[in-house]
C-alpha positions as CSV (number, residue, x, y, z in Angstrom):
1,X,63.7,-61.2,39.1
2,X,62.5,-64.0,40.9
3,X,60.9,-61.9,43.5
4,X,58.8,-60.0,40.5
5,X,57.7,-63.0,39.1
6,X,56.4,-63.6,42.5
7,X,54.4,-60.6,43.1
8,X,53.2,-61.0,39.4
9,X,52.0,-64.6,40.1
10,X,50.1,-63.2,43.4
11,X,48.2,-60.5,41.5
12,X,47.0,-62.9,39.2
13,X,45.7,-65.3,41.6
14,X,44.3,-62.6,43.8
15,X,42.4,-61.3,40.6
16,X,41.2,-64.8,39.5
17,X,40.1,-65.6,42.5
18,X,38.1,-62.4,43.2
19,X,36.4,-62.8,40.0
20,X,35.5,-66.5,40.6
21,X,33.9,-64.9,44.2
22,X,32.1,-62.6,42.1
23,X,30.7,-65.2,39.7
24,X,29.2,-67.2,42.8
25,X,27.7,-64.4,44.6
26,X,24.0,-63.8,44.4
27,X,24.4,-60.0,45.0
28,X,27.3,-58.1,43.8
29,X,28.9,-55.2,46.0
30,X,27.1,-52.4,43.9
31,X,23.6,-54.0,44.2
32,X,23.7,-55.9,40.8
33,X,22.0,-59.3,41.0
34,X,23.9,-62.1,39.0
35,X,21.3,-64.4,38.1
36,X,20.0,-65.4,34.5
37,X,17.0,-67.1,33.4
38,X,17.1,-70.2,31.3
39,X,14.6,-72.5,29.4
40,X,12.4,-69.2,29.2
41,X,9.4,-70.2,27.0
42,X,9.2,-68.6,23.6
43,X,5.8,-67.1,23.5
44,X,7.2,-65.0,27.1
45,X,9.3,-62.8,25.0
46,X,6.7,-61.0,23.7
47,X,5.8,-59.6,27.0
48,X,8.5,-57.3,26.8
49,X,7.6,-56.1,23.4
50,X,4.1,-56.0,25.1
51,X,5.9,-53.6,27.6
52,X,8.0,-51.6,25.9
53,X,8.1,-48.9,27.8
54,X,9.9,-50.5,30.4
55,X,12.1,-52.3,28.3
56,X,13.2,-49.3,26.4
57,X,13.6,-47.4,30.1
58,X,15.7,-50.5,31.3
59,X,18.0,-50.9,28.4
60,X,22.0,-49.8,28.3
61,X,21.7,-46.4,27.7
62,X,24.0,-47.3,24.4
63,X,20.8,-48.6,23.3
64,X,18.9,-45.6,24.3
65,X,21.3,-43.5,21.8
66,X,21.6,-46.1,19.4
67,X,17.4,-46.1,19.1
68,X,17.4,-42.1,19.3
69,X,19.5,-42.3,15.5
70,X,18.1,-45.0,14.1
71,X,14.6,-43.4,15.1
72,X,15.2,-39.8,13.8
73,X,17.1,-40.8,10.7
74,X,14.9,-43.3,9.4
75,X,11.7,-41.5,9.5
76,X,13.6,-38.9,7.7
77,X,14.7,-41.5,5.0
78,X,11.2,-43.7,4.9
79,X,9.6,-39.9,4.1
80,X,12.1,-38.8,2.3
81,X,11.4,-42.0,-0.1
82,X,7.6,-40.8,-0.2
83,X,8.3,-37.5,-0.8
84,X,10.7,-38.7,-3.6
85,X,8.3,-41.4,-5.1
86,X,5.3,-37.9,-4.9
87,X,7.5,-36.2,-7.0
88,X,8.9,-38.7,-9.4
89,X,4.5,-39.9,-10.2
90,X,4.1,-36.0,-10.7
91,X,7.0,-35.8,-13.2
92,X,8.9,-33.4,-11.1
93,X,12.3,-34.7,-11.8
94,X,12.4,-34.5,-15.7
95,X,14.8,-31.4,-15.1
96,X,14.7,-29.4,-18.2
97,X,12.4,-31.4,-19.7
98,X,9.1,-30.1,-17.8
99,X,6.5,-29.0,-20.1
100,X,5.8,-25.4,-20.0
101,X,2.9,-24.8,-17.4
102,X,3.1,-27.9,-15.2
103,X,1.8,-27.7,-11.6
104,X,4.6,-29.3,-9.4
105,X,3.9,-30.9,-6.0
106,X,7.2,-30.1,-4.3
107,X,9.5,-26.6,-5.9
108,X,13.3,-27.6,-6.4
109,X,13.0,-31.7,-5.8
110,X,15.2,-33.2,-8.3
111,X,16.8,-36.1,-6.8
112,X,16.4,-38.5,-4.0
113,X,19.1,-36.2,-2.1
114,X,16.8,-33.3,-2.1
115,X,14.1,-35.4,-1.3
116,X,15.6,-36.5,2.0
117,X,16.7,-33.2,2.6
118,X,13.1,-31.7,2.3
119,X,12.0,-34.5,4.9
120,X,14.6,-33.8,7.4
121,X,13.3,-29.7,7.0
122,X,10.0,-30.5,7.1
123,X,9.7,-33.1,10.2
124,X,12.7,-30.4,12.0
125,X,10.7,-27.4,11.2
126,X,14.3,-25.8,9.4
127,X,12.5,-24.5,6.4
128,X,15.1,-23.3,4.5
129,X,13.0,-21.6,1.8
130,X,14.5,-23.7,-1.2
131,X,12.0,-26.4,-1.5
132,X,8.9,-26.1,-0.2
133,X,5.2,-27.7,-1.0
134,X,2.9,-26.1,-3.9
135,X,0.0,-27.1,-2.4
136,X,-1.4,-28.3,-6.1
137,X,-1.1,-32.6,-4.9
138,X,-3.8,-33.5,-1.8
139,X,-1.3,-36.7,-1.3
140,X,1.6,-34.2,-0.8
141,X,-0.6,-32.4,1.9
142,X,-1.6,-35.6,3.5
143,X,1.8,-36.4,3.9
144,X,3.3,-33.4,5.1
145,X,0.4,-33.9,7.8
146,X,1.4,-37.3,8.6
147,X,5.4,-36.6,8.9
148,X,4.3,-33.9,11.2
149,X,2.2,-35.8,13.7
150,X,4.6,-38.8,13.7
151,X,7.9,-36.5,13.9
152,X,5.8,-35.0,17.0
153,X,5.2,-38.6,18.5
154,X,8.8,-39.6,18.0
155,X,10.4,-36.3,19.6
156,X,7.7,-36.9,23.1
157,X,8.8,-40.5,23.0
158,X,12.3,-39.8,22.8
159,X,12.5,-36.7,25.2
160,X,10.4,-38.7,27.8
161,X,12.9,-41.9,27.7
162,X,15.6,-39.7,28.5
163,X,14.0,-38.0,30.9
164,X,13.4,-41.3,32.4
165,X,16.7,-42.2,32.2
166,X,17.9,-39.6,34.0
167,X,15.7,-39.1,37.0
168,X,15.9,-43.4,37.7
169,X,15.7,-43.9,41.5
170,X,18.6,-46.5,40.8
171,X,20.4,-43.6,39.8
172,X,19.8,-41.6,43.3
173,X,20.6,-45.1,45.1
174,X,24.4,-44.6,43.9
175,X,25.3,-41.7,46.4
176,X,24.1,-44.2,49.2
177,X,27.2,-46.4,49.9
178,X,27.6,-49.0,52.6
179,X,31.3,-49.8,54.2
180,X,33.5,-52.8,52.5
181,X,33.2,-55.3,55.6
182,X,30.9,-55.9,58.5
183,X,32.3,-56.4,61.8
184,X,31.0,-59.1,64.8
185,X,31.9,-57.6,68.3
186,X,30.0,-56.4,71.0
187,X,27.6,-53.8,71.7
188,X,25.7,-52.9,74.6
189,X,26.8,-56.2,76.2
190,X,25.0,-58.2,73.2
191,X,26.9,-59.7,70.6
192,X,26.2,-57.8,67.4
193,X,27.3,-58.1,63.6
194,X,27.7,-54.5,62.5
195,X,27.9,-52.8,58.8
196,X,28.1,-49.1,58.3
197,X,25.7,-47.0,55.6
198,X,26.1,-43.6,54.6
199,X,24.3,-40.8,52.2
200,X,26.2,-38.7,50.4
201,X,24.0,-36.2,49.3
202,X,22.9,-33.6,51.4
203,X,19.3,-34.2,50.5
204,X,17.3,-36.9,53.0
205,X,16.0,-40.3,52.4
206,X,12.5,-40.0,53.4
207,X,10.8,-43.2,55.8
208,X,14.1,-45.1,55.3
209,X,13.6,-49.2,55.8
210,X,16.7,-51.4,56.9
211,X,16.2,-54.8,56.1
212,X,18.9,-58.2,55.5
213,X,18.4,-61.5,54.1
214,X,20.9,-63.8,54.9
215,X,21.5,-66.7,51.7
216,X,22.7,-70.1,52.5
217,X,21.9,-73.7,51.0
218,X,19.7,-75.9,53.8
219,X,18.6,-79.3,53.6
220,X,14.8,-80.1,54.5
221,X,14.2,-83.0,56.4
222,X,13.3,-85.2,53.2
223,X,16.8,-84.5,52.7
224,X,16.0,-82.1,49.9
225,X,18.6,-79.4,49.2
226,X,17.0,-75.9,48.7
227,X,19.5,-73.5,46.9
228,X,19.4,-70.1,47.9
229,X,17.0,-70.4,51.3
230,X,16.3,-67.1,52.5
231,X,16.6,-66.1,56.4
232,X,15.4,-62.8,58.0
233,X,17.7,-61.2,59.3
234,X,16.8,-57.3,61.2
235,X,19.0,-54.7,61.3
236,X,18.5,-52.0,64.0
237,X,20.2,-48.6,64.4
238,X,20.1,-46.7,68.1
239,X,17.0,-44.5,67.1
240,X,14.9,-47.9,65.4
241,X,14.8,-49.6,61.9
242,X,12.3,-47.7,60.6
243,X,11.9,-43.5,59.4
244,X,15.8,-43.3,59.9
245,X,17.0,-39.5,60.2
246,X,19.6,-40.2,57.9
247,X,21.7,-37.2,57.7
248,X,24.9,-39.1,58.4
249,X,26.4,-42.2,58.5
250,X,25.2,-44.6,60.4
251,X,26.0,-48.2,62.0
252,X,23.4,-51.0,61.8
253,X,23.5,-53.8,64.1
254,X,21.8,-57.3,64.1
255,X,21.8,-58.6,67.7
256,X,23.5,-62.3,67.8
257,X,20.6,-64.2,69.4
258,X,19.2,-67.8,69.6
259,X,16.8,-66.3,66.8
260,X,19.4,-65.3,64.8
261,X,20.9,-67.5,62.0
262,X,24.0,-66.6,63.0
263,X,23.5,-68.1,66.7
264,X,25.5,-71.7,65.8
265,X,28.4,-69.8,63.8
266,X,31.6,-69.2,65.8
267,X,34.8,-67.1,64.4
268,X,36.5,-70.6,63.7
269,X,33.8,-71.4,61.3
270,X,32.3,-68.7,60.1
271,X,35.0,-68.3,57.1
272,X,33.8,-72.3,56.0
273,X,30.3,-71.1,55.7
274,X,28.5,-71.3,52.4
275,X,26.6,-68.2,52.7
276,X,25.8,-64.5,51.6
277,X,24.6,-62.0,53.7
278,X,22.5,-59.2,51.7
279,X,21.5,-56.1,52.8
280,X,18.5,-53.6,51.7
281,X,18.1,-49.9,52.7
282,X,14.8,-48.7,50.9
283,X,13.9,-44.9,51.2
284,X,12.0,-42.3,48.9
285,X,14.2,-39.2,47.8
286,X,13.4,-36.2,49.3
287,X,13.8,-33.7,45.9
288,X,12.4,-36.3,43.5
289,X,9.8,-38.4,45.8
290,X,10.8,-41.1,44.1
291,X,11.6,-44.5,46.1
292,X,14.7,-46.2,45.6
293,X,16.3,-49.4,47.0
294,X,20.4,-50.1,47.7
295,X,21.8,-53.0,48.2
296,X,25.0,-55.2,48.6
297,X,26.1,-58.3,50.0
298,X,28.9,-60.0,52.7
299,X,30.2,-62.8,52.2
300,X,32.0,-64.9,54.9
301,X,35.5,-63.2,53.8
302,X,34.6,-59.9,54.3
303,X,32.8,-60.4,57.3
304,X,35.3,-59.5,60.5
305,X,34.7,-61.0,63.8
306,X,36.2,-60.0,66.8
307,X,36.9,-56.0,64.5
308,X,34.9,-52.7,65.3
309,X,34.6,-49.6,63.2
310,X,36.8,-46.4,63.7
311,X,34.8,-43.7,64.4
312,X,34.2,-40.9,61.6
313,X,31.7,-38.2,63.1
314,X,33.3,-35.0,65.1
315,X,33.1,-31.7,65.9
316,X,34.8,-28.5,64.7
317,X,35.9,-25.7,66.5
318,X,33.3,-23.5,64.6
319,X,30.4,-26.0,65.7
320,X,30.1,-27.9,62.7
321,X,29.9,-31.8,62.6
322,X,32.6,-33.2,60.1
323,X,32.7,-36.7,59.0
324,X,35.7,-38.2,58.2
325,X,34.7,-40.8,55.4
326,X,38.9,-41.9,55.3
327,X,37.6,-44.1,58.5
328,X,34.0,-45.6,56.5
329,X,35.5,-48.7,55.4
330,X,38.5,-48.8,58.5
331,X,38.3,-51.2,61.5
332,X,40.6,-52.3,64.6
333,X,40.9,-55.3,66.6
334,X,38.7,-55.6,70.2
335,X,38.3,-58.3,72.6
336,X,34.5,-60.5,71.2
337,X,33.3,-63.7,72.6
338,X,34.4,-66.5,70.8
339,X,31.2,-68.4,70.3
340,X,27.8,-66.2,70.7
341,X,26.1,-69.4,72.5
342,X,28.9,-69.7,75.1
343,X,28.5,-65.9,75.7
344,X,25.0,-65.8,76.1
345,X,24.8,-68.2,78.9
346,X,27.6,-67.8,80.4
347,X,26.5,-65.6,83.9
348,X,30.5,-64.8,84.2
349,X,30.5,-62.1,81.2
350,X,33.4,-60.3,82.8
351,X,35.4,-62.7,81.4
352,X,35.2,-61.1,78.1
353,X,36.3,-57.5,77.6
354,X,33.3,-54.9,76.9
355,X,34.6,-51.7,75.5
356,X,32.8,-48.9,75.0
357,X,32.4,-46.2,71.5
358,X,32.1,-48.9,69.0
359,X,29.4,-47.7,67.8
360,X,28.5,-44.3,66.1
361,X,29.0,-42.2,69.4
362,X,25.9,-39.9,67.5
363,X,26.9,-35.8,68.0
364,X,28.5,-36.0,71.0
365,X,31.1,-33.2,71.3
366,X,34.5,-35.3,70.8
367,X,37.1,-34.9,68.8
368,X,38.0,-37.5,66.4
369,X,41.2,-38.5,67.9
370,X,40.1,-38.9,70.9
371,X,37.7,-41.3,70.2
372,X,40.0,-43.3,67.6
373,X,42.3,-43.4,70.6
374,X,39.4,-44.3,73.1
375,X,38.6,-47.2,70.8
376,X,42.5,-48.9,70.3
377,X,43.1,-48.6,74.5
């Protein structure tokens, strides 16, 4: 019992503390930002009235269905209501009470039902033959002109924003993923923090752009805080950082150097850090030429030092490369310099360990085992 009530009490600090992480974090691990605006002045709000395109293409898409009702059914019941208030002037709903030889606007209109009904088959083009317009009332013709043209704008507007809600880039930037941690170890003798990417669609990202700002709270020299100060950081894959062939996964790097702002961090402190690392990967989709932008963010927690990444690309028997996404998120221990200053000048840099295959070892003709074995020696 007592050890239940334990794992009970662990899973409920584990979740309140994740979701206290994700209230602080800038960026959340799907891309969304968590900010919100306050004190917005009054008169601003009308710039998205202004804009409603956007706003309606923006909006939860149980607004989108919610507006596609309430758009459809109340034109129907605002002409409905004319075509009942047309009939009613004309004396068309006296019932049996018609004189002999009246002209009627509307045939077999006789309540506000069968008004609504006529408006629904008129603005649908139904027509179901059992009311229908005399043609002896020029305001009944005007209106049936009127429903028409206004049911047409309302079915272009509608069909569009669904369209547009469908084919969003933000949409396309779901199949791009990026792994769970980022890793600090070396590569090519540099010290490099490390993050993996991949595509899961077949289909390319077009003049892909790798880009990382890294979020921390500095002081000016007026000893003025600034929240959220924004560093540069450049990410870097073997073949460059810009028009990525990005067919498969790859690894970005950011090469630990006196530029970088992660130069004075060391593993000891890097978990005390008040920061948030975020990370952009900006590309235009190869079937829809539309351009899209993924993101996420690291925070110190999930940021690994001294970890690489398992490699995930091999080769079949039959030729084909196969990627074995179980390993995206997966890392193992390696020897990595304790402090990137001390390892930089340092001349003895045998000290430290260098292993080879931490990165992506591209399409070379190894089997994964192997290289997962390569990696742990």
């Amino acid at each position: 019992m007592k050890g239940m009530l334990k794992f009970i009490r662990k899973k409920v600090h584990n979740r309140i503390a994740e979701r206290r992480i994700r209230r602080t974090r800038l960026v959340t691990k799907n891309g969304h930002c968590n900010i919100e605006f306050g004190n917005v002045a009054y008169h601003n709000h009308f710039a998205y009235l202004m804009d409603f395109w956007t706003t309606f293409v923006e909006i939860r898409w149980r607004f989108v269905i919610l507006s596609f009702v309430a758009a459809f059914t109340g034109s129907w019941f605002v002409f409905g209501l004319l075509w009942y208030l047309i009939a009613k002037t004309n004396g068309d709903l006296e019932g049996d009470n018609i004189p002999a030889g009246h002209l009627k606007c509307i045939e077999n209109i006789n309540s506000l039902t069968s008004a609504f009904l006529y408006s629904l088959e008129t603005q649908t083009t139904i027509g179901y033959g059992g009311r229908a317009l005399t043609g002896h009332c020029a305001e009944s013709v005007a209106l049936l002109v009127t429903q028409s043209l206004m049911g047409a704008i309302i079915n272009c507007f509608m069909c569009g924003l669904i369209l547009a809600k469908i084919s969003l880039p933000k949409n396309r930037a779901k199949t791009v993923t990026f792994s769970d941690t980022a890793v600090i170890c070396l590569k090519n003798e540099s010290l490099c923090l490390q993050i993996r990417v991949a595509n899961l669609r077949k289909t390319l990202l077009i003049g892909s752009h790798i880009y990382g700002k890294l979020l921390k709270t500095s002081v000016t020299p007026e000893r003025d805080p600034i929240i959220l100060d924004q560093v540069n950081v450049d990410f870097l894959v073997d073949a460059g950082k810009d028009n990525v062939f990005f067919v498969c996964p790859l690894t970005l790097y950011h090469v630990i150097d006196s530029s970088s702002p992660f130069w004075e961090m060391t593993a000891d402190t890097l978990q005390q850090q008040d920061i948030e690392l975020v990370v952009f990967l900006e590309g235009m989709a190869e079937s829809t030429s539309s351009s899209c932008q993924v993101r996420t963010s690291y925070i110190p927690r999930e940021i690994q030092w001294g970890y690489c990444f398992l490699p995930i690309i091999s080769r079949t028997k039959g030729g084909k490369y196969r990627v074995d996404f179980s390993n995206f998120s997966q890392t193992v221990p390696i020897a990595t310099p304790h402090c990137p200053s001390w390892y930089l000048n340092n001349s003895n840099k045998d000290l430290v360990l260098h292993q080879q295959g931490i990165d992506n070892p591209g399409f070379e003709i190894l089997n994964a085992e192997d290289l997962v074995d390569h990696v742990q020696v």
